[in-house]
C-alpha positions in Angstrom: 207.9 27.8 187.2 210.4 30.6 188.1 207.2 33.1 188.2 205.5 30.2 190.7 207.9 30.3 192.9 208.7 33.6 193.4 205.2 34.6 194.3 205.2 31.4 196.9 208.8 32.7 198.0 207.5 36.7 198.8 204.7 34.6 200.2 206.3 32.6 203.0 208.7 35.7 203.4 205.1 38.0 204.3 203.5 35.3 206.3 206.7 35.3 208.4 207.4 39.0 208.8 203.5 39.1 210.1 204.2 36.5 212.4 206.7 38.0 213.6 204.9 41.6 214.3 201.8 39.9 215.7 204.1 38.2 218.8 205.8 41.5 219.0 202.8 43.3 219.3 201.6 44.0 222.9 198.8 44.5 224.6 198.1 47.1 227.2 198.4 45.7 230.8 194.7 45.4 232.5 194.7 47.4 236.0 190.9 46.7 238.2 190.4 47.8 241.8 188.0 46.9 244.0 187.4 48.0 247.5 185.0 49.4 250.8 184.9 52.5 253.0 186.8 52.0 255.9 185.2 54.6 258.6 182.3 55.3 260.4 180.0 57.2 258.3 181.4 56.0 254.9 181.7 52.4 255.7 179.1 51.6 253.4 181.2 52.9 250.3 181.6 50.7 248.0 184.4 51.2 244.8 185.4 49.7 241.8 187.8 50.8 239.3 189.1 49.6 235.7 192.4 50.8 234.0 195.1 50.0 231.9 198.8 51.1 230.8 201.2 50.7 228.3 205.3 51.5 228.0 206.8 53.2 225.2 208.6 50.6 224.0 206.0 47.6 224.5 207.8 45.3 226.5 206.7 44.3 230.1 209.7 43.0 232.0 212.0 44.0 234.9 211.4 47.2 236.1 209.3 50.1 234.9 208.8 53.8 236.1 207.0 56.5 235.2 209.2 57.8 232.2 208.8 54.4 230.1 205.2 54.5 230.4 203.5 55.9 226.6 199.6 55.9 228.4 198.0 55.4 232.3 194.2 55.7 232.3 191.8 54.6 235.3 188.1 55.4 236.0 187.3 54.8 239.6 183.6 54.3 240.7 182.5 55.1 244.6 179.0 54.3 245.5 177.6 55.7 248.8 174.3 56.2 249.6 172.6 55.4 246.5 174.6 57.9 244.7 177.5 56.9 242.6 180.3 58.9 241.9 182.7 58.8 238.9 186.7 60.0 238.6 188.8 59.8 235.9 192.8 59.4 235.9 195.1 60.0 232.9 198.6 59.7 232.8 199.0 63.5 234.0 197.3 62.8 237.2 199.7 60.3 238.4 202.8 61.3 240.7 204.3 58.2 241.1 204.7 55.0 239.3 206.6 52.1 239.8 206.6 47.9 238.9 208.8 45.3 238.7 207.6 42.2 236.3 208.9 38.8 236.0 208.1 35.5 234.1 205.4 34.9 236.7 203.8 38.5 236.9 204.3 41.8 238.6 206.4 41.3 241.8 205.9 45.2 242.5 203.8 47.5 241.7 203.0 51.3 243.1 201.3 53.9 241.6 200.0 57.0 243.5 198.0 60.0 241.8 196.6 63.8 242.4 193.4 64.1 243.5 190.7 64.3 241.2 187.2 65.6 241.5 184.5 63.9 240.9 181.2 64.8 239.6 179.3 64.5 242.9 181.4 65.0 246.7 184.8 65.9 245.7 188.7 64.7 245.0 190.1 61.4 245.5 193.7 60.4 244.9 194.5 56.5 244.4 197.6 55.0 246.4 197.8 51.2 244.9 199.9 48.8 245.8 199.7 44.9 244.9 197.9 42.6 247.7 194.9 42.2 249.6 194.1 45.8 251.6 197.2 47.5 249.8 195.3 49.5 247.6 193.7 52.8 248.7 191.6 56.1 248.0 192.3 59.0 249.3 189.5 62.0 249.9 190.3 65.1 249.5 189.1 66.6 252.9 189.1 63.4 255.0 191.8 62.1 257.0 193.2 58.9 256.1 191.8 56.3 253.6 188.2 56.7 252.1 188.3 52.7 250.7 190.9 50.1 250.6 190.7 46.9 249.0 192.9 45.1 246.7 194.2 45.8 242.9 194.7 43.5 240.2 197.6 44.0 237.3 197.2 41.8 234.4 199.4 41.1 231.7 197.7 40.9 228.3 198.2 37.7 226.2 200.8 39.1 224.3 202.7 40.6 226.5 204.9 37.3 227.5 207.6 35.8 225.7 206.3 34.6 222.7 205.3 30.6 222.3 207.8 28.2 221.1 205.6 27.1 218.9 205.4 30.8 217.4 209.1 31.2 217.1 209.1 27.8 215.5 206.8 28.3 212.6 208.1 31.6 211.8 211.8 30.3 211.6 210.4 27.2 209.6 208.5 30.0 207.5 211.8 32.2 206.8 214.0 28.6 206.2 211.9 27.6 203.6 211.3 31.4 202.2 215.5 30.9 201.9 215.5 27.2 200.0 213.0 28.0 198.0 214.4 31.1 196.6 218.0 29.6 196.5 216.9 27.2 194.9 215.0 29.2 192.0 218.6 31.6 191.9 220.2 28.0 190.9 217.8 27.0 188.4 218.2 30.8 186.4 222.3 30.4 186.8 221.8 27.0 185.0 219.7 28.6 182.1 
């Protein structure tokens, strides 16, 4: 019986630990951009971009700069003229970085970068802000912005407070972990 319950005890004590490291756990935050040429002769430029980051310590709340982040990548696509151009962005490239993140999202977000070339027409530096037509590319050689358009953050799924219902079953979890090996401690001082 004693045996029994101390494998059902280490059990529970697991199943909450892991419990416990899965709601800590979180996810990189999703970055997408997606945007047009804005002049003349590159009007027809169309981009698109994918991203993500993630802080050193893995939380997502109030504010975060440049020195909490642990990665930054971003691959930004510009297709003009039938020819589509690819840049890459790493978390060396970027110059600035700034956001602010509350129980309803990001409230502010800026990031800015080098320029980078690309494999086809040249360098383009990203200047993103949150919002429709706050989010820009920058050529190298052109004056003002090559495309603006808008960006998207996204927090991953486990990158909020975790559910009540999580915190509940993983207390209930360690509670009965705790009366479960109490009680076996009683039963051997009775013996």
């Amino acid at each position: 019986m004693a045996f029994t319950s101390t494998i059902f005890s280490k059990t529970l004590i697991g199943a909450a630990a892991a419990l416990t490291l899965l709601s800590a756990q979180a996810a990189p935050v999703s970055l997408s951009y997606s945007g047009n040429g804005t002049r003349s002769w590159w009007a027809g430029a169309k981009a698109t971009g994918t991203g993500s980051f993630e802080t050193n310590s893995g939380q997502y709340s109030g504010d975060i700069s440049y020195t909490d982040l642990k990665s930054f990548s971003f691959h930004l696509q510009i297709e003009l003229d039938g020819v589509t151009e690819n840049f890459f962005y790493g978390l060396d490239q970027l110059s600035n970085f700034w956001a602010t993140v509350d129980n309803s999202g990001f409230t502010n977000f800026y990031l800015r970068t080098e320029y980078v070339r690309g494999d086809q027409r040249g360098g383009q530096s990203l200047n993103f802000g949150l919002g429709a037509n706050n989010a820009f590319t920058h050529h190298f050689d052109i004056p003002g912005y090559f495309t603006t358009g808008q960006l998207m953050a996204t927090l991953g799924p486990d990158n909020h407070v975790p559910e009540p219902a999580t915190l509940a079953l993983t207390l209930a979890a360690l509670g009965l972990a705790g009366v479960v090996g109490r009680g076996r401690r009683s039963s051997q001082g009775k013996a």
